[in-house]
N, C-alpha and C positions, 0 to 999 in steps of 0.2 A: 561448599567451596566451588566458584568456576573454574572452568578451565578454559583459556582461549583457544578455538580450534581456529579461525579467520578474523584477520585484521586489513578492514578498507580504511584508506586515507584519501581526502580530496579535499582542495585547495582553489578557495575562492580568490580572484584579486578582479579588480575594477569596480565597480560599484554597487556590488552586491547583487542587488537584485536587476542591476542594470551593468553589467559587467561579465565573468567569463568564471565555468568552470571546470576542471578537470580533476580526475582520477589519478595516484600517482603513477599507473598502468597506462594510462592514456585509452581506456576503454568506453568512458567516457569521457567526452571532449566537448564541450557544449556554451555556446553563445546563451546567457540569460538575461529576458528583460521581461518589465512588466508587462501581463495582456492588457490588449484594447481595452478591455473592462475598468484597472486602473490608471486607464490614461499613459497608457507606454503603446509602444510599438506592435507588441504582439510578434514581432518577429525574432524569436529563439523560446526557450524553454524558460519556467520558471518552478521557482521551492515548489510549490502544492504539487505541480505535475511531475515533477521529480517523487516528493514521496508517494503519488497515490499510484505509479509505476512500480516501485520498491513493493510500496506494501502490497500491490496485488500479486506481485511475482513471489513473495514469502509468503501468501494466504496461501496461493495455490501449492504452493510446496508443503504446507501445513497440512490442508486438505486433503493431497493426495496420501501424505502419509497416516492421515487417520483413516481414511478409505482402506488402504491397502492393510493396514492392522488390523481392523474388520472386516477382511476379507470381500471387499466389495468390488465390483469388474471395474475395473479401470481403461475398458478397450477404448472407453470415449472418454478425454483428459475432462474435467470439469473446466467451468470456465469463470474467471473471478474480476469483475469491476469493483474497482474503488473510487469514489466521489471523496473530493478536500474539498472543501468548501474553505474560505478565509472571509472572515466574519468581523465588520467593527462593533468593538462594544468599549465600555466606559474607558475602562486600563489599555486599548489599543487596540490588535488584532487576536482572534481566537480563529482556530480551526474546527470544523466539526467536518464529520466526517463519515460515509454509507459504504458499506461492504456489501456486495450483491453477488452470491454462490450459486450457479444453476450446474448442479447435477443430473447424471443424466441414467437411467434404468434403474432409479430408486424411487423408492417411496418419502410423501414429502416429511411423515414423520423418523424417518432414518435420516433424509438428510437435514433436517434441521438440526437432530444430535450431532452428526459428523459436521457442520459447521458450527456448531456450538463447542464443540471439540476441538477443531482448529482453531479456535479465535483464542481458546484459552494457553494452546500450543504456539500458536507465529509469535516471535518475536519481536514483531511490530506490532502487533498489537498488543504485546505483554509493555511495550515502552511507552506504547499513547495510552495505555490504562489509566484513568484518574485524572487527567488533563485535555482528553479529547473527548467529545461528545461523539459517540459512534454507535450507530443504527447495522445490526445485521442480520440479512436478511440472506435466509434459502428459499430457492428456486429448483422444480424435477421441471425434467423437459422429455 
């Protein structure tokens, strides 16, 4: 059984993907339109860049706390990119999507486990499970 510990709400109006959106906190507050890529403006934010923001800020918080329950130093924060890709295929758009985890004073077979660990931990990535195509990858530095 869950339990809800946090609940975000936010509230699209104008034209979706070419319209506005906010948080009911007002924390984010954000003009969204299509990139130059699909023939829009490119001037505000859009969905893919919004989630691959989310999901690298919950990888890393994932991360760190599998670092930290394996006792591993965390004097240097790990650092976590996410790629969304938007994809046409037959039935529309698909997302796929690259995780890239570079660790730092580990070894590269410890931190492939500890990101192999988080990915099964963040909760974005428990939600694109089975419907996103996603690639991830550890990096030591």
């Amino acid at each position: 059984m869950s339990k809800a510990l946090y609940n975000a709400k936010a509230l699209s109006t104008g034209g979706g993907r070419d319209g506005h959106v906010a948080t009911s906190d007002r924390q984010i507050d954000l003009d969204v339109r299509p990139p130059k890529e699909l023939g829009g403006s490119g001037e505000g934010t859009n969905p893919e860049q919004l989630v691959a923001a989310g999901w690298a800020a919950c990888f890393n918080g994932a991360l760190q706390k599998q670092m930290k329950d394996n006792g591993v130093d965390l004097s240097k924060a790990p650092e976590v990119l996410v790629e969304c890709t938007l994809n046409s295929v037959d039935e529309g758009f698909r997302i796929t999507s690259r995780i890239e985890a570079t660790l730092f004073g580990v070894e590269q077979a410890q931190a492939d486990e500890l990101v192999q660990a988080a990915h099964a931990f963040c909760p974005y990535s428990k939600a694109m499970r089975g419907d996103t195509d996603v690639e991830v990858v550890a990096k030591v530095a």
